[in-house]
C-alpha positions in Angstrom: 7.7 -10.5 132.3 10.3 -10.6 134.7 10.4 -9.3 137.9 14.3 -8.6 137.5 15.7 -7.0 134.2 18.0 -8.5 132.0 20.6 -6.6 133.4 19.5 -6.6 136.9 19.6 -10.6 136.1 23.2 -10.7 135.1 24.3 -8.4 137.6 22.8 -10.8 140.1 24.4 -13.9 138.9 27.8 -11.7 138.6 27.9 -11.4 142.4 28.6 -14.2 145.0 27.3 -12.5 148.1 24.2 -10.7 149.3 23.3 -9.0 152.8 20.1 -10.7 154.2 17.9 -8.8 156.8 14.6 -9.7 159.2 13.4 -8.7 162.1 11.9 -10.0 164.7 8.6 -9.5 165.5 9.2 -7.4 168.1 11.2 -5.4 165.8 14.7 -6.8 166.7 16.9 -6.6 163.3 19.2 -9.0 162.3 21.4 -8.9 158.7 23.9 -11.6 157.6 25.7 -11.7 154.0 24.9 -15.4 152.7 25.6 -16.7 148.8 22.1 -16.6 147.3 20.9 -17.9 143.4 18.3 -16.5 141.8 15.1 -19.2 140.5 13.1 -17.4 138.7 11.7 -14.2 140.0 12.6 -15.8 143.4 15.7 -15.7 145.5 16.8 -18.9 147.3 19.6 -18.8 150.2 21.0 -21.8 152.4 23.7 -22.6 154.6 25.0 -24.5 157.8 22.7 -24.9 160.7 19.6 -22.5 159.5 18.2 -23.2 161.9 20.1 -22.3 164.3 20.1 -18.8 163.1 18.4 -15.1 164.1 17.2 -15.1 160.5 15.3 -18.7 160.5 14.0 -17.7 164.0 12.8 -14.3 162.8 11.2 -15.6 159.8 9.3 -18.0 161.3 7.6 -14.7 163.6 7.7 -12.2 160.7 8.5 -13.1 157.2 9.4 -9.2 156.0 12.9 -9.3 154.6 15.2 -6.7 153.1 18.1 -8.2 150.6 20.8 -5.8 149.2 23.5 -7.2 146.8 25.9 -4.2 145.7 29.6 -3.5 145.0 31.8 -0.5 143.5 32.1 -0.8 139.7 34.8 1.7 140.1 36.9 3.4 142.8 37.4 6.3 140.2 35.6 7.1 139.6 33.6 6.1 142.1 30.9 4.3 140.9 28.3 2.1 143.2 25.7 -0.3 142.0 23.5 -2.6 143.3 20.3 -4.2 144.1 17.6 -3.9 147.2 14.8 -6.3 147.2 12.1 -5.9 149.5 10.1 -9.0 150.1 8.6 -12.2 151.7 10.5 -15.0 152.7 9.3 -18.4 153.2 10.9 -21.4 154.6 11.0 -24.7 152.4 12.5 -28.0 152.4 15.5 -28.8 149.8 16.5 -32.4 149.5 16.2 -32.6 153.8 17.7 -28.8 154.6 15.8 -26.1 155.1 16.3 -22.8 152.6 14.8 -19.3 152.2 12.6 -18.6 149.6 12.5 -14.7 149.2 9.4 -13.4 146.7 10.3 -9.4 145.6 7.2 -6.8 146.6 9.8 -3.9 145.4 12.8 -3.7 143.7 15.4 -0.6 143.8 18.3 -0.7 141.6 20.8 1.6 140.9 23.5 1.8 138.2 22.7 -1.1 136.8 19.9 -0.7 134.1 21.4 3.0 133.4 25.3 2.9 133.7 25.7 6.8 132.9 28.7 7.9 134.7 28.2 10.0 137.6 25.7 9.8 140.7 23.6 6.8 139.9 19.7 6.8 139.5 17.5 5.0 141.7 14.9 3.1 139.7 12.0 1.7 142.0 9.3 -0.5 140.8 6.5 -2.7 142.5 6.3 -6.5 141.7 3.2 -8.3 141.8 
C-alpha cells in the first residue's frame, strides 16, 4: 500500500511547487518553495547550488523536515486543499548533484480525498 492515496497522488503530480522547511539544529527554521516529483512513497527535490543553501546545511545537522504543497480549488467558494508531509530527509547523489530525498512519518491532507464543499477535513495518518 501506498503511503499517498490515489488522489493525494494526482493531486501531487497536479502541482509544480511545494514549500520545503528544516531547521537547524539549534532550532533556526528555514522554508523555501522548490519543484519536487514524487518516486514512490518518496519525495525528491533539487535545484542550483544545494549546497549552497540553509536547507542542505540544516539537513546535514537535523534531517526533520516539514513539506506543504496546497492551493485554492476555488475563490468561491473558497475552497483550500493541500498536503503536509512530515518527514526525514536525506541527502543523495543524482548523476553528480546532490538532491533531497524526503521519506513521510505523517501525512495531513485536506480536501483532497473528501471534496465535500464547505470547511475541509483534516485526515492525518502515520506512515511506516
Amino acid at each position: 500500500m501506498s503511503a499517498f492515496t490515489q488522489a493525494e497522488i494526482a493531486y501531487l503530480n497536479s502541482q509544480p511547487l511545494m514549500r520545503f522547511a528544516s531547521a537547524s539544529s539549534s532550532g533556526k527554521p528555514d522554508v523555501a518553495p522548490v519543484i519536487f516529483e514524487l518516486d514512490g512513497d518518496d519525495i525528491l527535490t533539487a535545484g542550483f547550488n544545494v549546497t549552497k543553501t540553509a536547507r542542505y546545511r540544516n539537513i546535514l545537522s537535523n534531517p526533520q523536515v516539514t513539506l506543504v504543497i496546497d492551493d485554492l480549488a476555488s475563490l468561491d467558494p473558497w475552497s483550500p486543499r493541500g498536503v503536509k508531509v512530515i518527514g526525514t530527509a536525506t541527502i543523495e547523489d543524482a548523476d553528480g548533484s546532490p538532491r533531497f530525498r524526503i521519506h513521510p512519518r505523517v501525512i495531513i491532507s485536506w480536501a483532497i480525498n473528501d471534496t465535500t464543499p464547505g470547511i475541509p477535513k483534516m485526515e492525518r495518518r502515520e506512515v511506516n
